[in-house]
N, C-alpha and C positions, 0 to 999 in steps of 0.2 A: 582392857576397858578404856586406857588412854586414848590407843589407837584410835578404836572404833569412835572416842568421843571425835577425833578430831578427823575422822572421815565426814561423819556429818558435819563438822563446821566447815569444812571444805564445799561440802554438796552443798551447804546453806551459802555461802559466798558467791559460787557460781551462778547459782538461781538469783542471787540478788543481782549477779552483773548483768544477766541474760534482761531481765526484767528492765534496767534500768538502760539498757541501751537498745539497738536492734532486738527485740526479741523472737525465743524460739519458736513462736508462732504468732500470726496479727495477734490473736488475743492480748496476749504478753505485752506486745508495744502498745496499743489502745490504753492498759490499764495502766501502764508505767507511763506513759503519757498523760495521764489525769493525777496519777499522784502527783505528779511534779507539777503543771496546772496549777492544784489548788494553794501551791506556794508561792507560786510566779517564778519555780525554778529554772529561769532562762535554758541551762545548763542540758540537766535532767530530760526539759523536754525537748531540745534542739538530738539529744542521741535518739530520739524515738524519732526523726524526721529526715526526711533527705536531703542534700543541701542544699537545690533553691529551693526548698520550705523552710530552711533555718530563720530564726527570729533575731533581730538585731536591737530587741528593748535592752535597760538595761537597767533595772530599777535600782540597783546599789550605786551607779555613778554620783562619786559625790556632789558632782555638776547641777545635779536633777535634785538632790535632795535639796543645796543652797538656793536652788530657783524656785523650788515648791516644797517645802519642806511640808513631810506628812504625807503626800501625797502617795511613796509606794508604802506605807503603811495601811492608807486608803482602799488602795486597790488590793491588796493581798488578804486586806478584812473579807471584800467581795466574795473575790477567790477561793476564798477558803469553804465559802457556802457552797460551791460549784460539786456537782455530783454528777455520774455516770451509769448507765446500765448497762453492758453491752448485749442486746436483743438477735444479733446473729453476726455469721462470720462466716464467708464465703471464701473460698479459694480456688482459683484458676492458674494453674503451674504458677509463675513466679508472680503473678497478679492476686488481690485478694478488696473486700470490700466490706467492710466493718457498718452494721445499722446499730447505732445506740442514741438511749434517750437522756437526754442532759438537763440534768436540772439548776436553777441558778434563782440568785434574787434578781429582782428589778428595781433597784436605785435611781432610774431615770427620776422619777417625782421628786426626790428625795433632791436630787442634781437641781431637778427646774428650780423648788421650792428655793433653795440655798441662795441660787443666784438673781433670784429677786431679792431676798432680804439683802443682797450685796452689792444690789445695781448700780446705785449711786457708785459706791469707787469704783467695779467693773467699767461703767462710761465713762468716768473718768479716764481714767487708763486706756483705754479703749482709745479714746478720739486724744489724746496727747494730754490730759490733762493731771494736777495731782491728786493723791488724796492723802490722808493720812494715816493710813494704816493700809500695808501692802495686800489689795485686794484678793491676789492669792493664798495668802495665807486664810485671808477673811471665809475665801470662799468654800477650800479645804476643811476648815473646823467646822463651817457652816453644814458642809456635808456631814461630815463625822456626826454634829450633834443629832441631825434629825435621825441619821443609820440608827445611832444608839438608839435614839430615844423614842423612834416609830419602827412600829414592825413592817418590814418589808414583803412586797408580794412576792412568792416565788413563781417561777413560770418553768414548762417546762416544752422541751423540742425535739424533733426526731430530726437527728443529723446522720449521714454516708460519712465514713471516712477511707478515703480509697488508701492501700497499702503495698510495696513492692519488695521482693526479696533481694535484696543486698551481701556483698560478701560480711559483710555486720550485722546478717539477721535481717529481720523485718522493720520498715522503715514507713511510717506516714509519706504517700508523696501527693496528698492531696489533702488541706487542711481546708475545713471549710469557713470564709471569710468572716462567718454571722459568728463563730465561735467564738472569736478572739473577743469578741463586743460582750458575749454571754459573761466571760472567762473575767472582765469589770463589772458585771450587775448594770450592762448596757449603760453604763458610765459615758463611754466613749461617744457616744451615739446621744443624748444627752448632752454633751458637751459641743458636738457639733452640730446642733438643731440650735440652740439657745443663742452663739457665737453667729452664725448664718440669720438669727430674729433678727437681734441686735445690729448686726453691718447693715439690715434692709429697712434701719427704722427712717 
């Protein structure tokens, strides 16, 4: 009975590795690629990818946290909403092409909202000036509090992800750009509309 217990926790270890790196087939990587996604697991999701698609974020740097603190706690709340379907899975010898539908919130309003109620120190800051209360911080809670306290719109999208066979199994070699922006609650995108208002005022 030992044995056999500890056959399956073998076979169970196995499938967790396959899953979580190259997997035994696109399916496998797609999905072990959304788990790790919805954590912001750099790590996780950089084995489901090839390596010029590897990601170089890198949200635990303490660097990032003392200059914005909150902020990957921000975006891993997003993230966490972030959802997958996978709708089909094609394969051409070591070629293959993944169609899934991805769901995710939209924080953009949430973003605009925040940084008007912050503008004053944002232009300060901005054009050299001071303010008193470090407008990153300001702006980050700003967000936080509307996330909590307004319901957000979910949106949803049909994205390809093209995938290659590797001596590590199956591997993303084609990540689509709009993702990474989904993968923030279009945070990102947000952030760079309102920054591009503001230089053009």
């Amino acid at each position: 009975m030992k044995r056999l217990l500890a056959v399956f926790c073998a076979l169970a270890l196995l499938c967790s590795l396959a899953a979580c790196g190259g997997g035994g087939s696109p399916k496998q990587t797609v999905a072990a690629f959304f788990d790790a996604a919805k954590k912001i697991d750099i790590e996780g999701m950089n084995a489901c990818l090839t390596a010029d698609e590897a990601l170089t974020w890198d949200l635990d740097n303490p660097t990032l946290d003392k200059n914005t603190p909150g902020l990957a706690d921000l975006l891993r709340t997003f993230a966490g909403k972030l959802g997958c379907r996978i709708d089909s899975c094609t394969k051409n010898g070591d070629a293959a092409s993944a169609d899934v539908t991805v769901t995710y919130v939209d924080a953009s309003f949430a973003v605009k909202d925040a940084m008007t109620d912050v503008m004053a120190d944002l232009l300060a800051t901005l054009f050299g000036g001071q303010s008193e209360t470090d407008p990153q911080t300001l702006l980050i809670e700003a967000i936080r509090e509307k996330a909590e306290n307004e319901t957000l719109p979910e949106k949803t999208a049909q994205l390809t992800l093209e995938l290659q066979k590797t001596d590590d199994g199956w591997k993303i070699s084609a990540l689509p750009e709009a993702l990474m922006n989904m993968l923030t609650g279009n945070a990102a995108d947000a952030f760079e509309d309102a920054v591009q208002a503001l230089t053009k005022q």
